[in-house]
C-alpha positions, 0 to 999 in steps of 0.5 A, a space after each residue: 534384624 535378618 538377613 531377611 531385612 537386607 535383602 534386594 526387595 528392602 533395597 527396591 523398596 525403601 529406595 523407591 520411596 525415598 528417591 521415586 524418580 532417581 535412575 535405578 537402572 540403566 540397562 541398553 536403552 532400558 532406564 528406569 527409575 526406583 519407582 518404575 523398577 519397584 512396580 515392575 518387581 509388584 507385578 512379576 510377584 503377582 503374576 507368579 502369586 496368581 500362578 500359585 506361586 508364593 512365599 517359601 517356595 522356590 523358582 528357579 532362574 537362568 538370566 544375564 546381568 541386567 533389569 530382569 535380574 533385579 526384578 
């Protein structure tokens, strides 16, 4: 295994099929469950694939603890 293996993305994803409904997040009045975080985390890497953004490149971000960051 690498550190690959472990990193948030593996953690998202196998929870998210092994426990789809159970909180992942709670975030103010945002709550969402494994499954909903996992589709939300989908489609921001499509948005950036779509963008030419992919695999090896780098992006940088600026965000406060919460949803968006595990996403």
């Amino acid at each position: 295994m690498t550190a690959r293996d472990f990193g948030v993305d593996t953690l998202v994803r196998t929870n998210a099929v092994l426990h789809a409904a159970r909180p992942a997040v709670v975030d103010g009045a945002l709550r969402l469950t494994w499954a909903e975080l996992d589709a939300r985390a989908d489609r921001l890497a499509d948005h950036l694939l779509d963008r030419g953004i992919g695999p090896g490149d780098r992006v940088a971000l600026l965000l406060v603890d919460g949803a968006a960051f595990l996403e």
